[in-house]
C-alpha positions as CSV (number, residue, x, y, z in Angstrom):
1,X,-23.0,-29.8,6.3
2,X,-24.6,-30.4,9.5
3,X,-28.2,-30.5,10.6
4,X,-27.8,-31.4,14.0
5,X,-28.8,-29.0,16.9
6,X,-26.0,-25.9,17.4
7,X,-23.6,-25.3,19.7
8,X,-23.7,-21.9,20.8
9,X,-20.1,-21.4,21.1
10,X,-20.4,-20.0,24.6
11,X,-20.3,-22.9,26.9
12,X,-17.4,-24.9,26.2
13,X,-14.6,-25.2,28.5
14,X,-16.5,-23.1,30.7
15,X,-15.1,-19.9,29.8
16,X,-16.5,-16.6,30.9
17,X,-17.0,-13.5,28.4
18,X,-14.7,-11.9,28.0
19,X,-14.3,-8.0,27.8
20,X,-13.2,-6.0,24.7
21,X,-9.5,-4.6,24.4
22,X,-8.8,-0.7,24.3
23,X,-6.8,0.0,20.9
24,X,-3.8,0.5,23.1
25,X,-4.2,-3.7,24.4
26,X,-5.2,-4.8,21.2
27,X,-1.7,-3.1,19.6
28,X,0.6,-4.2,22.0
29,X,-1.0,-7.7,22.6
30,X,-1.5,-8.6,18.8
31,X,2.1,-7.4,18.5
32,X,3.6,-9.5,21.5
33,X,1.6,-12.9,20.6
34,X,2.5,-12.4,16.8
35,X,6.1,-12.3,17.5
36,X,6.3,-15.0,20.0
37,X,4.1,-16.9,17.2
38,X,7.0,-16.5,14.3
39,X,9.6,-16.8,16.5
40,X,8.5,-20.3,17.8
41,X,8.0,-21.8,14.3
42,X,11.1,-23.4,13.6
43,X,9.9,-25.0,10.3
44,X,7.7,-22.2,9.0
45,X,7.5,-22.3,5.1
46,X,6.1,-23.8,1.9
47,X,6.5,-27.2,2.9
48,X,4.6,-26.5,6.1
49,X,2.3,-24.6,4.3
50,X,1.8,-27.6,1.9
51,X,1.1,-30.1,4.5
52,X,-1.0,-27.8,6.5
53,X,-3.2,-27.5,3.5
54,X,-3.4,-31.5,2.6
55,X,-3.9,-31.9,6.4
56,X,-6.6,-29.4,7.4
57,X,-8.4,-27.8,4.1
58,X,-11.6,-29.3,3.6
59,X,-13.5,-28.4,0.9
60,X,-15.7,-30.6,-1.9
61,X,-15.5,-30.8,-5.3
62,X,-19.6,-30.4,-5.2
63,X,-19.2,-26.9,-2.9
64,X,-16.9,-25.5,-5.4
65,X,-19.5,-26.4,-8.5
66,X,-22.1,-24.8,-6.2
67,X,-20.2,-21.5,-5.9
68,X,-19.3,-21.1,-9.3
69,X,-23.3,-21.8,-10.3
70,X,-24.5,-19.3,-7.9
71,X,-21.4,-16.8,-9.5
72,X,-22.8,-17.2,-12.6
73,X,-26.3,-16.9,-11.5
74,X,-25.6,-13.6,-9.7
75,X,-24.5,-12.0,-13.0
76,X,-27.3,-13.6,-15.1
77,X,-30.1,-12.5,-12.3
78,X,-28.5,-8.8,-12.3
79,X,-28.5,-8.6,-16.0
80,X,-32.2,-9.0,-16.2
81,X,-32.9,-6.8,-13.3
82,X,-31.4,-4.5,-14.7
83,X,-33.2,-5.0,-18.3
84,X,-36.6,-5.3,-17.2
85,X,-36.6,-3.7,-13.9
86,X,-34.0,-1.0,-12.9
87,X,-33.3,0.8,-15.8
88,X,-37.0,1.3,-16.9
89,X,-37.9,1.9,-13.4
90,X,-35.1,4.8,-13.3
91,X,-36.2,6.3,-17.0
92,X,-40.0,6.4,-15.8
93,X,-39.3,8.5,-13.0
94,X,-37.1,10.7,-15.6
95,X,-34.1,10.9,-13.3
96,X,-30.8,12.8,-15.1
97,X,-29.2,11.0,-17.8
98,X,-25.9,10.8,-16.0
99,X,-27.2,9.0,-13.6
100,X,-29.2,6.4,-15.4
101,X,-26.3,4.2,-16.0
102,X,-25.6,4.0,-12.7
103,X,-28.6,3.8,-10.9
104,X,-29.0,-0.1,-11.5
105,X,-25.8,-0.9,-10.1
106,X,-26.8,0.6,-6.4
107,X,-30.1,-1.0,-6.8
108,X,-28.7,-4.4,-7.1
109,X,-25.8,-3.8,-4.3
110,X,-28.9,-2.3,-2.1
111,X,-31.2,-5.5,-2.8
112,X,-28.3,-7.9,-2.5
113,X,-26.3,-6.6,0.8
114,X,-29.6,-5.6,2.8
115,X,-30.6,-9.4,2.0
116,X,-27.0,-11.1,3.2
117,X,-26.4,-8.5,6.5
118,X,-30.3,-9.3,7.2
119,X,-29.6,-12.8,7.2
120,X,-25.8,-12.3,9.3
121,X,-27.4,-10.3,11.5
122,X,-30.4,-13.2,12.0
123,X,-27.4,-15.3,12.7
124,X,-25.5,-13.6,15.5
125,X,-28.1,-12.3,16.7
126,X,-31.5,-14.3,16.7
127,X,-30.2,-17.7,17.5
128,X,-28.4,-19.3,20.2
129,X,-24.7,-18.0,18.7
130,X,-23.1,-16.1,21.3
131,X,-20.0,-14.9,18.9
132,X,-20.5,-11.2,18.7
133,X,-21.1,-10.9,22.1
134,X,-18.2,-12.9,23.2
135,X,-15.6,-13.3,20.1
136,X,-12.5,-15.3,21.5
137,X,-15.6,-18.3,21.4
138,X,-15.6,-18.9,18.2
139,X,-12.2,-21.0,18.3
140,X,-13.9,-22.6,21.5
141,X,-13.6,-26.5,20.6
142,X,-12.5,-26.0,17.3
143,X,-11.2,-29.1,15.4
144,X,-10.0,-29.7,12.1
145,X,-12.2,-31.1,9.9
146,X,-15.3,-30.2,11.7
147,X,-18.5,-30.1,10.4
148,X,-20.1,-26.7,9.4
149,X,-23.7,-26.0,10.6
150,X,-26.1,-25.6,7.8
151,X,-27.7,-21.9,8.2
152,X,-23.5,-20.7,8.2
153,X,-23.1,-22.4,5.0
154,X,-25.5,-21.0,3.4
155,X,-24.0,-17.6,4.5
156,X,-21.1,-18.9,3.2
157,X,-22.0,-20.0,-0.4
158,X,-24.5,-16.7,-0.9
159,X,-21.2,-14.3,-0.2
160,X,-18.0,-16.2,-1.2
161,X,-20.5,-16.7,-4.7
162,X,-21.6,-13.2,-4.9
163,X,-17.5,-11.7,-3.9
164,X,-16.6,-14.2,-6.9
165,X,-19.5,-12.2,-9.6
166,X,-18.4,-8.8,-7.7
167,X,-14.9,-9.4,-9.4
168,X,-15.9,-9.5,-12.8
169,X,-18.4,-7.3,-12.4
170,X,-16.4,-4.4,-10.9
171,X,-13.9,-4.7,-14.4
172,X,-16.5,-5.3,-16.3
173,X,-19.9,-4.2,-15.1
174,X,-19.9,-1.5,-12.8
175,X,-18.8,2.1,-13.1
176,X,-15.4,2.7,-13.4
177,X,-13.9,5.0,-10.2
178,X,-10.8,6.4,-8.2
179,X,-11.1,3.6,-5.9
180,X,-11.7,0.6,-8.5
181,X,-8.6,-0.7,-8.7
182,X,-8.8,-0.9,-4.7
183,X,-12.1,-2.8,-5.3
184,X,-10.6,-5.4,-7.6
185,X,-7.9,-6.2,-4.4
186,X,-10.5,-5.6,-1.9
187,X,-12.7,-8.7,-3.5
188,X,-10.2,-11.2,-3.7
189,X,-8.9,-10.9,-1.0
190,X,-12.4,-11.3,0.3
191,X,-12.9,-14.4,-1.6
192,X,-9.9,-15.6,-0.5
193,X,-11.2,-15.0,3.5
194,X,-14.1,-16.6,2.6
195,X,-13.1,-19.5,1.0
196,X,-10.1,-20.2,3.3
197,X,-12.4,-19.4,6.1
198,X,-14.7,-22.3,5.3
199,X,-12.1,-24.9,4.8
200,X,-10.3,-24.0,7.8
201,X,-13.3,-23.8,9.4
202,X,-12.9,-20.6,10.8
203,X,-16.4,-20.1,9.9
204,X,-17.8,-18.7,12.9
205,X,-15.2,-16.1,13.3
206,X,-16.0,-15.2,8.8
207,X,-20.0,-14.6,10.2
208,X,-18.9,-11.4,12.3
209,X,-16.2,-10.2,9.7
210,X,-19.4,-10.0,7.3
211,X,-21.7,-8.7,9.7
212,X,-19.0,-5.7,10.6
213,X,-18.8,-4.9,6.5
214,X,-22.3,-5.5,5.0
215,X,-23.9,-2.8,6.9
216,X,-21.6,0.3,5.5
217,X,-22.6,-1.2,1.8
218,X,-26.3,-1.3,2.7
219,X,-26.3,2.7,3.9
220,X,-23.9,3.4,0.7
221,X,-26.0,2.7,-1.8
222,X,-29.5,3.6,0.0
223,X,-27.9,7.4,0.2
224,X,-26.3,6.8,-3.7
225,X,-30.1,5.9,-5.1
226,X,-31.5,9.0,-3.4
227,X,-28.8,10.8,-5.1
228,X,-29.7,9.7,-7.9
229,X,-33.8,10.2,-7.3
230,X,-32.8,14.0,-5.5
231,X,-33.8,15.3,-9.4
232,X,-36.8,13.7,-11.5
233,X,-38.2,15.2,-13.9
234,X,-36.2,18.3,-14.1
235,X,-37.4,19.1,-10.5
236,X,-36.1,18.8,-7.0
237,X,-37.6,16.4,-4.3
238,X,-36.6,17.6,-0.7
239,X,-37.6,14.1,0.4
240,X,-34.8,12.4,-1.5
241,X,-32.1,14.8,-0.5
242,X,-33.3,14.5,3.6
243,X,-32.4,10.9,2.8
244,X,-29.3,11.1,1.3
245,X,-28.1,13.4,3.5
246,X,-29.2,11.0,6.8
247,X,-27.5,7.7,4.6
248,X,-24.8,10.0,4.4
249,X,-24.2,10.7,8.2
250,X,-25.3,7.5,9.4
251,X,-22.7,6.2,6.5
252,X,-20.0,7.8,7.9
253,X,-20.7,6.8,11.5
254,X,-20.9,2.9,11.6
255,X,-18.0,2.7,9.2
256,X,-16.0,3.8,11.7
257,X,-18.0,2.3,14.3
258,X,-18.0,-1.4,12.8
259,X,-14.5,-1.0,10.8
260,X,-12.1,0.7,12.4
261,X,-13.9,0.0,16.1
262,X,-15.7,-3.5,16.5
263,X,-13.7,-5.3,13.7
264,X,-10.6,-4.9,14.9
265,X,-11.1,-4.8,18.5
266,X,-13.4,-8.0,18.3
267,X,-12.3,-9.7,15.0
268,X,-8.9,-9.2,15.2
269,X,-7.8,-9.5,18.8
270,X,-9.8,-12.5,18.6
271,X,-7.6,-13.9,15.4
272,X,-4.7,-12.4,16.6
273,X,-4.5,-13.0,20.4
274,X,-7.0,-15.5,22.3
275,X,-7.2,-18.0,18.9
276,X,-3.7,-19.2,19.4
277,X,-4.5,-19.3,23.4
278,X,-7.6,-21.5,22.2
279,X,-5.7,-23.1,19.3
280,X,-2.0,-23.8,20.2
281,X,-1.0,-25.0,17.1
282,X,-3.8,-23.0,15.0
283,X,-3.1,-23.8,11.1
284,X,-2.4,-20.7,8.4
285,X,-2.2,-17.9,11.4
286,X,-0.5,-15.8,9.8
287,X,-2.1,-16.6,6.5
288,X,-5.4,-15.3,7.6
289,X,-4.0,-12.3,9.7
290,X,-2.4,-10.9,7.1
291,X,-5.6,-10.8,5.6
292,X,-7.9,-9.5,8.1
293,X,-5.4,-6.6,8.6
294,X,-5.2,-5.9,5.1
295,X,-9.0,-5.6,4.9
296,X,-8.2,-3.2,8.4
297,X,-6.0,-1.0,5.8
298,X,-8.6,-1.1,3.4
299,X,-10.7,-0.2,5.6
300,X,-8.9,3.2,6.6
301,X,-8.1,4.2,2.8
302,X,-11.9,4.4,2.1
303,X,-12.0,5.8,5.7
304,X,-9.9,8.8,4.1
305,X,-12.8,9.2,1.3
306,X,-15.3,9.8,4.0
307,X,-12.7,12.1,5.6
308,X,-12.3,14.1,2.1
309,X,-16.2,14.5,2.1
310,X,-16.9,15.8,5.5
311,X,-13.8,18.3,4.7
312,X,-15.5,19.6,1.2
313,X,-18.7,19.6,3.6
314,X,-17.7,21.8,6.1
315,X,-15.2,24.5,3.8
316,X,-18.5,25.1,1.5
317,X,-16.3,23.2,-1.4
318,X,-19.6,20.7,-1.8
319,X,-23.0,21.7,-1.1
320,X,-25.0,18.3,-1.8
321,X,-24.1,14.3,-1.0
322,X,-21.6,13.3,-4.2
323,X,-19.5,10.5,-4.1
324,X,-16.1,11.8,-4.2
325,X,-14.6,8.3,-5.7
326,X,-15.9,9.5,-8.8
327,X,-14.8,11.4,-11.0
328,X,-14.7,15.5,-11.3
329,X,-16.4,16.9,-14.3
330,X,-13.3,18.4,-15.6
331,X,-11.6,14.6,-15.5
332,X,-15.1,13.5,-17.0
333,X,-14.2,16.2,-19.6
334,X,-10.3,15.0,-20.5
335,X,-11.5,11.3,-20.3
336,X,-14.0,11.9,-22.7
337,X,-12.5,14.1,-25.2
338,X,-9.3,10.8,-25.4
339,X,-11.9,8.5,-25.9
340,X,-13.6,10.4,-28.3
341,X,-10.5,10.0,-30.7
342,X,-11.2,6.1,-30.5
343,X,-14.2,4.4,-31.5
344,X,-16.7,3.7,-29.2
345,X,-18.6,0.6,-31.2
346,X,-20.0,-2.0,-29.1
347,X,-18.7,0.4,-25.7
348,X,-20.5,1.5,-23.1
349,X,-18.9,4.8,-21.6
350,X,-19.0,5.1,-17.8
351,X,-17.7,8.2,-15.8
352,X,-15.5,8.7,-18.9
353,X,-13.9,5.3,-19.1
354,X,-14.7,3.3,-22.1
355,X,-15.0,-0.1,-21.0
356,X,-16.4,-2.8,-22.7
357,X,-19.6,-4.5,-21.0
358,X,-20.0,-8.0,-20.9
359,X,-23.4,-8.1,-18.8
């Protein structure tokens, strides 16, 4: 780590800013660099693959005992937060029983990502980092091997640590839903960006990627919990439903507008295009593209969720905020009558699914 003063990122070389692609440039452009990319690499394969690993991964045996300790202590911490705070916060204020189960999940996902895109957002925007503004700078002056500042890796160690506890939590902590199985891919192949990211050092390009993605989980979960809260007590608060119906539009909004706009005209044209303009020989290129657009893809599927709900919305088909990963009641129903049959000793049953919870 390093505890020197920062470069900004915008001053080497003396490059100007440069201006965002239309979707149209971005397509043909990723397209025409990536195929020139494959075609020049005579000896692309494992072997190369192997070496380029040996030669320009850099990563400690004490950073990888650090992110499994803060993996474990992400799980421990949510476990009693959920004990002693959540779940007899949401049975004092007598919300349905349905939703009891789930209510501490959202909490935690609400304290944890409005902590991590607070702190990404400090980053690229409060101090002298200029990467948001002007993207293809962060593989200005990039070398192998190069030392990582300290506030990144701490960005770094929080997130690739809490992406590792999100994988055994979504199998085994959180409520089962369409989309879980999607969740499960969508995490490692998070950890994977993250971690590769860091011992690439293609860390200041991995601070905007979570930027982008951290805000849509923040509004999720604030418009879940005032779900959730809409009915206490048997009665209706208006209050609680205003909310969940703003979260809800302002949900829908920047998902597309830092998703399926800023991340892959910024993120990607900057991985795709200007790195290998910065970066001639640039190691795992295609490793790490076929990531980022996998996340892209990702990205549209749960775009088609959001889709699905304004549609139910606007026919009259739902008339308040649901989240239309889970389940219907009539699947509820069939689940439950199947798991009925079996027994249910030492299981928890969530949306219908009996799963086994190892908090």
């Amino acid at each position: 780590m390093d505890t020197n003063p920062i470069d900004d990122g915008s001053s080497s070389k003396g490059m100007e800013m440069e201006s965002m692609p239309s979707y149209m440039e971005f397509i043909i452009r990723a397209y025409s660099v990536m195929f020139s990319a494959f075609k020049d690499c005579k000896d692309c394969g494992l072997e190369l693959s192997r070496r380029t690993l040996l030669d320009h991964a850099y990563i400690s045996w004490m950073e990888i005992f650090m992110f499994l300790m803060c993996a474990v202590m992400w799980t421990k911490v949510r476990r009693r937060l959920t004990m002693y705070v959540f779940e007899p916060f949401a049975q004092w204020c007598c919300i349905q029983p349905k939703d009891v189960s789930k209510m501490p999940e959202s909490a935690w996902k609400l304290v944890f990502y409005t902590m991590s895109w607070s702190y990404s957002t400090y980053l690229l925007f409060f101090t002298s980092y200029s990467f948001f503004q002007n993207p293809p700078s962060v593989f200005y002056d990039w070398k192998s091997g190069m030392s990582v500042p300290t506030d990144i890796t701490i960005a770094y160690l929080i997130q690739g640590s809490f992406y590792g506890h999100s994988i055994y939590a979504t199998i085994y902590m959180d409520a089962w839903r369409k989309d879980s199985l999607v969740m499960v891919v969508h995490h490692f192949i998070t950890l994977a960006l993250i971690t590769f990211s860091y011992a690439f050092r293609y860390h200041n390009i991995g601070i905007i990627v979570l930027f982008l993605h951290d805000i849509n989980d923040v509004q999720l979960e604030f418009t879940k919990l005032n779900v959730y809260f809409k009915t206490r007590g048997g009665k209706e608060y208006l209050i609680n439903d205003v909310l969940s119906n703003m979260g809800a539009i302002s949900f829908s909004i920047t998902w597309f507008w830092f998703r399926l706009y800023w991340f892959p005209l910024k993120v990607l044209w900057a991985s795709c295009v200007t790195s290998i303009q910065s970066v001639p020989e640039i190691p795992f290129y295609f490793f790490f593209n076929t990531l980022l657009f996998a996340l892209l893809l990702m990205n549209i599927y749960w775009f088609l969720f959001i889709v699905l709900f304004v549609v139910k919305v606007l026919t009259g088909q739902m008339k308040e905020v649901n989240d239309v990963r889970e389940y219907e009641d009539q699947d509820l129903k069939d689940k439950k009558d199947t798991n009925d049959q079996m027994s249910t000793e030492g299981k928890h049953v969530q949306n219908g699914i009996t799963k086994k919870k190892h908090l």
